[in-house]
SEMIZA-243900 format. One line per 8 residues: number of its first residue (from 0); their letters; for each residue x, y, z of C-alpha. Coordinates in steps of 0.2 Angstrom, whole numbers. Each point is the difference from the previous one (the first is absolute). Example, Ala and Ser with C-alpha at 12.3 -4.5 7.8 and 13.67 -1.06 7.14 Angstrom:
// SEMIZA-243900
0	as	62 -22 39 | 6 17 -3
***
This chain:
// SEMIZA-243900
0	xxxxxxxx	0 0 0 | 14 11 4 | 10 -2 -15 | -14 2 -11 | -6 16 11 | 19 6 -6 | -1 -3 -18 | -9 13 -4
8	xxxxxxxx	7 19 -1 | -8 15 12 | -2 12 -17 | -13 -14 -5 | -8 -3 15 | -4 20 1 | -6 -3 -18 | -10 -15 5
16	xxxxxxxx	-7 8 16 | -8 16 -4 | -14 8 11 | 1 15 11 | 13 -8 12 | 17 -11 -1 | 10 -4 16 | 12 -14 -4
24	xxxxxxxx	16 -4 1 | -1 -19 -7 | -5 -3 -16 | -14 -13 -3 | -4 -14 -12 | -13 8 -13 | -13 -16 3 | 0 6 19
32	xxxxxxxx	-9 15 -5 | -18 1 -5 | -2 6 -15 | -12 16 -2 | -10 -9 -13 | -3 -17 13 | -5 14 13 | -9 9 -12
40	xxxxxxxx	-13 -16 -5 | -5 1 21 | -3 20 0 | 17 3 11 | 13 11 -5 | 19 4 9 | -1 13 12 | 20 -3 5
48	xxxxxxxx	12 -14 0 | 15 0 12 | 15 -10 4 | 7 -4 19 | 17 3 0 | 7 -19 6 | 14 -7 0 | 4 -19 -6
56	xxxxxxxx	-4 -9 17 | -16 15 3 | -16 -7 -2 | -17 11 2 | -13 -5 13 | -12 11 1 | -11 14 -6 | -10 13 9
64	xxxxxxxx	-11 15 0 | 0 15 10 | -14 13 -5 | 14 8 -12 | 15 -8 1 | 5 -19 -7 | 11 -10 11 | 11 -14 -5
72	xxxxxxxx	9 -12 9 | 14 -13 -2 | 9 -14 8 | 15 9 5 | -11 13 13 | 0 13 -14 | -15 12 -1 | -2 10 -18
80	xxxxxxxx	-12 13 0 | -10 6 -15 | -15 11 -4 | -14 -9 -3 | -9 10 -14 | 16 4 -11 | 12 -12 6 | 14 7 3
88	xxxxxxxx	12 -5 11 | 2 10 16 | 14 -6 8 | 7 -17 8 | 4 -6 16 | 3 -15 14 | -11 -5 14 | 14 -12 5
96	xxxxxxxx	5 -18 -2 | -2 -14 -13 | -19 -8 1 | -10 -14 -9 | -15 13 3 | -6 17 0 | -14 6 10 | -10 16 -8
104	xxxxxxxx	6 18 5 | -9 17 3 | 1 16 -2 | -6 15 7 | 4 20 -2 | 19 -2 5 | 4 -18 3 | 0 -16 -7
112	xxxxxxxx	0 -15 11 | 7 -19 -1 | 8 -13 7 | 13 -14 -1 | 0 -14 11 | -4 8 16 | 3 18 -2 | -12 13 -4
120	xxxxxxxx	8 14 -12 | -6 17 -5 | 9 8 -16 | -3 19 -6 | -16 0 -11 | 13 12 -13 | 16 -6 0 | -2 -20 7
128	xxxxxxxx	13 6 14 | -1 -9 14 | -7 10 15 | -1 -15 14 | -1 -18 2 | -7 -8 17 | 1 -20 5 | -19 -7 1
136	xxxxxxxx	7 -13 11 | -11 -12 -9 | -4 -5 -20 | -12 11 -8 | -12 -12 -9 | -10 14 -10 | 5 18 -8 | 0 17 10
144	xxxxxxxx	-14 10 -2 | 3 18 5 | -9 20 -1 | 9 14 6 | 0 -3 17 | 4 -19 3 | 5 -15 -8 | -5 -17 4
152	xxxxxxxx	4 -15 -4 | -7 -20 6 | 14 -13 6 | 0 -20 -1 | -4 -1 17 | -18 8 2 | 5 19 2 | -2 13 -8
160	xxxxxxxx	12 15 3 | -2 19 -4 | 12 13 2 | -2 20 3 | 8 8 -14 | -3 19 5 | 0 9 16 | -4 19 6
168	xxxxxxxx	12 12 0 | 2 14 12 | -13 12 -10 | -12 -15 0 | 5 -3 -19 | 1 -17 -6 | 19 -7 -4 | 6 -15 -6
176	xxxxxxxx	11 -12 13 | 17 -5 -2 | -5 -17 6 | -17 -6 2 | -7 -6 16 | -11 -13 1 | -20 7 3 | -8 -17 4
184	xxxxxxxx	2 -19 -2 | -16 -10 -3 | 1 -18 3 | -12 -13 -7 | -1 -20 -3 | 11 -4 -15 | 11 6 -13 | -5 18 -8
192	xxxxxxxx	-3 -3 -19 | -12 13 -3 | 7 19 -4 | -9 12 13 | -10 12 -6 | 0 18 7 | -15 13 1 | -1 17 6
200	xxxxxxxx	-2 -3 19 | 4 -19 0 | 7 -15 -7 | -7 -17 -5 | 13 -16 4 | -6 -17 -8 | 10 -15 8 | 1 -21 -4
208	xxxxxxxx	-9 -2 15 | -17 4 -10 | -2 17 6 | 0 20 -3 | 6 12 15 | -4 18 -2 | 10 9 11 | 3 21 1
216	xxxxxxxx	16 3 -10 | 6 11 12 | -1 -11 15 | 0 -16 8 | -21 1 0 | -10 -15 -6 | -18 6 -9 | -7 -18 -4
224	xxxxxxxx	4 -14 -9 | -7 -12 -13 | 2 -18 1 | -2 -12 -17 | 1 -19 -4 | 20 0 -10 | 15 11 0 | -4 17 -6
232	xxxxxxxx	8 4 -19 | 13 8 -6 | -6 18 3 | -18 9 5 | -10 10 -10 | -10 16 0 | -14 10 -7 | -4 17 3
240	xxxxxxxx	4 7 18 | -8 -13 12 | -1 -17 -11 | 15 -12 5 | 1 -16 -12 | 7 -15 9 | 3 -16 -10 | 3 -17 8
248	xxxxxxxx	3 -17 -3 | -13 -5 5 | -6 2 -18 | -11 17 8 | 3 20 -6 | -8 10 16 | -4 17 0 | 2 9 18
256	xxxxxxxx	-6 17 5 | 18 7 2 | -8 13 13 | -12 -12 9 | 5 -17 -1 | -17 -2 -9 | 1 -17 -14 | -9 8 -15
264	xxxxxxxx	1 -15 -11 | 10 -17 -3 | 2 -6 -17 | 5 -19 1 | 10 -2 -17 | 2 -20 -1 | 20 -1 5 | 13 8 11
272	xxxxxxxx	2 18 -3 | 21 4 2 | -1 13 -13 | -5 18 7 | -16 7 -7 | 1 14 -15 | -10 15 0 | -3 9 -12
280	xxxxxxxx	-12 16 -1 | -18 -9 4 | 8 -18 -1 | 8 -11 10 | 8 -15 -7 | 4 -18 10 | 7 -14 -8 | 4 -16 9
288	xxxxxxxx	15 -15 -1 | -11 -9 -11 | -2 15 -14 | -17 6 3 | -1 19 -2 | -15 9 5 | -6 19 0 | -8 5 14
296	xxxxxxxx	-12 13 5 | 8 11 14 | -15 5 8 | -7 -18 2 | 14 -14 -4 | -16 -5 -13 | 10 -8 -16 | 0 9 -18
304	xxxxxxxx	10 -14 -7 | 10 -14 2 | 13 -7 -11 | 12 -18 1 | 16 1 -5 | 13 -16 0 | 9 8 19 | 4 17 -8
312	xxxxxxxx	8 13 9 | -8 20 -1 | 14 12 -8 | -11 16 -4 | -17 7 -4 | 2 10 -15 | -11 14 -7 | -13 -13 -8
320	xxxxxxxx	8 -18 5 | 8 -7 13 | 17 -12 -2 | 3 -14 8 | 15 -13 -3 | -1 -18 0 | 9 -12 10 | 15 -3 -17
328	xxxxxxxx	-2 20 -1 | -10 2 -13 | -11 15 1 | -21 -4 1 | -11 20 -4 | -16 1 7 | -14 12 -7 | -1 12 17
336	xxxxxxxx	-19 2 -4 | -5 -17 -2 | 13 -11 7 | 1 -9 -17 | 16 -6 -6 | 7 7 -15 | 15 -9 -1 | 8 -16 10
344	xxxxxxxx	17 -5 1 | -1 -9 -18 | -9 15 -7 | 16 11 6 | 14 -12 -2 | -4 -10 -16 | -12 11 -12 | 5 16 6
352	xxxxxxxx	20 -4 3 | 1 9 15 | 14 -13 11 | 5 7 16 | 2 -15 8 | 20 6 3 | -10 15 10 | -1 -12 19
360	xxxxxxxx	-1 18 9 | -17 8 1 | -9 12 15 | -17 3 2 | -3 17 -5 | -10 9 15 | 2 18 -8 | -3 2 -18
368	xxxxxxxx	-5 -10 -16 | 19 -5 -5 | 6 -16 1 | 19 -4 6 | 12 -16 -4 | 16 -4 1 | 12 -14 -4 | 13 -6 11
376	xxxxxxxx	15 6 -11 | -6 17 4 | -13 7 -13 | -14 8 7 | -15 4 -13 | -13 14 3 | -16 -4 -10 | -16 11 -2
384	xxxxxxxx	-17 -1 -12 | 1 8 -18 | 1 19 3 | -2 -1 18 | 14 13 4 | -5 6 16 | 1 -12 13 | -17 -4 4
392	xxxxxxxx	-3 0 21 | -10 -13 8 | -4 13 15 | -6 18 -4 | 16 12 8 | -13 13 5 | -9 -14 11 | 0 0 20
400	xxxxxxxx	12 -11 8 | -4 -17 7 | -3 2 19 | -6 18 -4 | -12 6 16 | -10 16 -2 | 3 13 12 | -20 -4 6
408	xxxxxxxx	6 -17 4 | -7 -18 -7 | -19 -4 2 | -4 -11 14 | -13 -13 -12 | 7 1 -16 | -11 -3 -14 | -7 -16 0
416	xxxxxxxx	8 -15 -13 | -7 -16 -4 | 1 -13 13 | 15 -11 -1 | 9 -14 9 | 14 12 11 | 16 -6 -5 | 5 -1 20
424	xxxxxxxx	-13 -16 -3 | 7 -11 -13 | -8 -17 -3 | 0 -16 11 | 12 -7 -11 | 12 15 0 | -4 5 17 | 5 -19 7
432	xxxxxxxx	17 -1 -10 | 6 17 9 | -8 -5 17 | 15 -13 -3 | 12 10 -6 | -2 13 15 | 1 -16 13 | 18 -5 -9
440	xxxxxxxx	4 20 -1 | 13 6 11 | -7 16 11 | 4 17 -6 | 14 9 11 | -9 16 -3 | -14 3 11 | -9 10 -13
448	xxxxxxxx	1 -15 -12 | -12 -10 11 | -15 -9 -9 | -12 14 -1 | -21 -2 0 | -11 3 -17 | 6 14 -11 | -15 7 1
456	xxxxxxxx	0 -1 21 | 16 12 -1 | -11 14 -12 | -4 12 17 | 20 0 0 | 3 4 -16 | -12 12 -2 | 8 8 17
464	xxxxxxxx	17 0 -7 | -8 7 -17 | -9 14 9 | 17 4 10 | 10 1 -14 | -10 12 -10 | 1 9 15 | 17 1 1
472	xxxxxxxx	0 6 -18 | -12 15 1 | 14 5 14 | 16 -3 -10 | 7 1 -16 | 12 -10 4 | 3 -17 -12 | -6 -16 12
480	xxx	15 -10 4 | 10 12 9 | 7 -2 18
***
């Protein structure tokens, strides 16, 4: 592979590359590259194609997304930083040793966060430059997840850790630490898969132990917690300011009243649920282990369609269609409107001639409609819909933030929804294999981690801490988070 990379000269890679963007410092066998015509006959287009510097022994790991930036990372520890709309490439850096794995990194205003065995690392958002590096005294088992006041991050033995990035200065301005202090630790029953989700006031933590903490984010205070019948997925979802989307393997999609504890609906899909729900504009998307994707009402989980794939994985929602890749990595395009399928795996690979089977490195796309893959030998391709040249975003900008309280406060009886099981409730069957599992479970070491009654029991609580902190923001300025 390397030897035929090498046979080709750079000056006719540019001339074979094209499109808005070229980072590359490798030259690449032509057949490597989809051709615009094969892309063409599937209504995508290049938005930018880019080459990870490596060297001989360098292999690429993973790709992920920030809301603007693209992050790549490698085998040797190396993180290589690109903007995600055009491309280029920002600048390169380590986050520490040689690894067979790469967790997901994060960004916020100033900072980009990672880490390398047991370390957690922050780098200057700019430059890449390192700013500090603290030992988690544990393995991290999913990505950080940051905003501009802490980052947080879940570890292989039940925890998850959040760190205060900022502090007050002596004029009561905020200031960024030299070294962050740790905020809180939250301990639960099993390893911490699921990435945390922030909101405005507090932050949602799903575990292998089948549940959901929602905690303040400033502070070691538990609102509620939701318990289900499987390990919690890879990340939550939400819609709007109060919705939070919890999918779990056992084969379920709840919606929870982020604010209340409320359930407003549970959508059982047929199969474990590891992917995180997509939401885009009025629709959320679930797809489960076996393929099924499903478009949901948010207001009632009610179905709009459902369609089986052969174990697909979900890629992007486009501005028409929605991209999914098959298990050999072969793209399957589903009408957005209807569900049907416009083309499966031998529609795209065989009639069309679109091969991106050497592509092994896709992310699910949580921002806008492209679509990101990469190949181990370091190319990275951007695709995007036939004139599609603004990035189209699944959430409008302009929209209130998740967790947003008004300064009146929450109402105490929400609307009523229709009546559903409550998630805190799962089935006999469900219910019996994690009786079982919490009799073989070792005890939490935190006291807060405790098994806690019905979600909906702990509602008066969270409404109290809801009320509180809206409070508090009438009678500060200040960004939550602070010490």
């Amino acid at each position: 592979a390397m030897s035929c990379r090498l046979a080709l000269a750079w000056a006719l890679a540019l001339l074979v590359l094209g499109g808005p963007s070229v980072q590359a410092q490798v030259p690449f066998a032509r057949d490597l590259i989809p051709s615009r015509t094969s892309l063409a006959r599937v209504g995508l287009e290049r938005q930018w194609l880019a080459v990870v510097p490596l060297n001989d022994t360098e292999r690429l790991l993973l790709i992920s997304r920030s809301a603007d930036l693209l992050f790549a990372q490698t085998n040797h520890g190396s993180v290589h930083t690109y903007d995600a709309q055009s491309g280029k490439l920002l600048w390169s850096s380590s986050l520490g040793q040689h690894t067979p794995l790469a967790r997901p990194v994060s960004a916020n205003s100033y900072a980009v966060f990672g880490t390398s065995g047991n370390v957690l690392i922050a780098l200057d958002r700019k430059t890449g430059r390192l700013i500090w590096k603290m030992s988690l005294g544990t393995i991290p088992t999913c990505g950080t997840v940051c905003d501009e006041d802490r980052v947080m991050v879940g570890t292989m033995d039940g925890r998850v850790d959040a760190y205060s990035l900022r502090e007050k200065g002596p004029k009561g301005e905020m200031k960024i630490r030299t070294k962050p202090v740790q905020a809180w630790g939250w301990q639960t029953s099993g390893p911490v898969h699921t990435l945390p989700l922030p909101a405005e006031h507090m932050v949602a933590l799903g575990s292998s132990d089948g549940r959901v903490y929602v905690v303040m984010n400033n502070e070691r205070t538990s609102l509620y917690r939701v318990r289900t019948g499987g390990p919690i997925g890879e990340g939550l979802g939400s819609y709007g300011t109060r919705t939070l989307l919890i999918p779990s393997a056992d084969y379920n999609l709840y919606a929870i009243d982020l604010l209340t504890s409320d359930s407003l609906w549970t959508f059982a899909s047929g199969g474990p649920v590891d992917q995180a729900p997509v939401v885009a504009g009025e629709e959320i998307y679930c797809i489960n282990q076996a393929g099924s994707l499903t478009q949901l009402d948010p207001a009632t989980g009610n179905v709009r369609w459902s369609t089986l794939t052969q174990g697909a994985q979900f890629v992007a929602v486009g501005v028409s269609r929605i991209y999914l890749r098959s298990w050999n990595k072969d793209l399957y395009i589903i009408d957005r409107a209807s569900g049907q399928v416009l083309a499966d795996p031998a529609a795209t690979k065989q009639r069309a001639g679109l091969n991106l089977r050497e592509f092994g490195l896709s992310m699910l796309n949580r921002f806008d409609d492209r679509l990101y893959l990469g190949t181990d030998s370091g190319l990275v391709l951007c695709l995007r819909e036939i004139g599609a040249t603004q990035p189209r975003l699944l959430r409008d900008p302009k929209a209130l933030p998740f967790g947003y309280i008004p300064p009146e406060g929450i109402k105490l009886a929400p609307p009523p929804m229709p009546a559903v099981e409550t998630p805190a409730e799962p089935g006999p069957e469900t219910k019996d294999k994690e009786d079982a599992a919490k009799e073989q479970a070792t005890p939490p070491a935190d006291e807060m981690a405790k098994p806690a009654p019905k979600a909906k029991a702990a509602a008066p609580k969270a409404k109290a801490a809801a009320r509180k902190a809206a409070t508090a923001k009438t009678k500060s300025a200040n960004p939550p988070g602070s010490e």
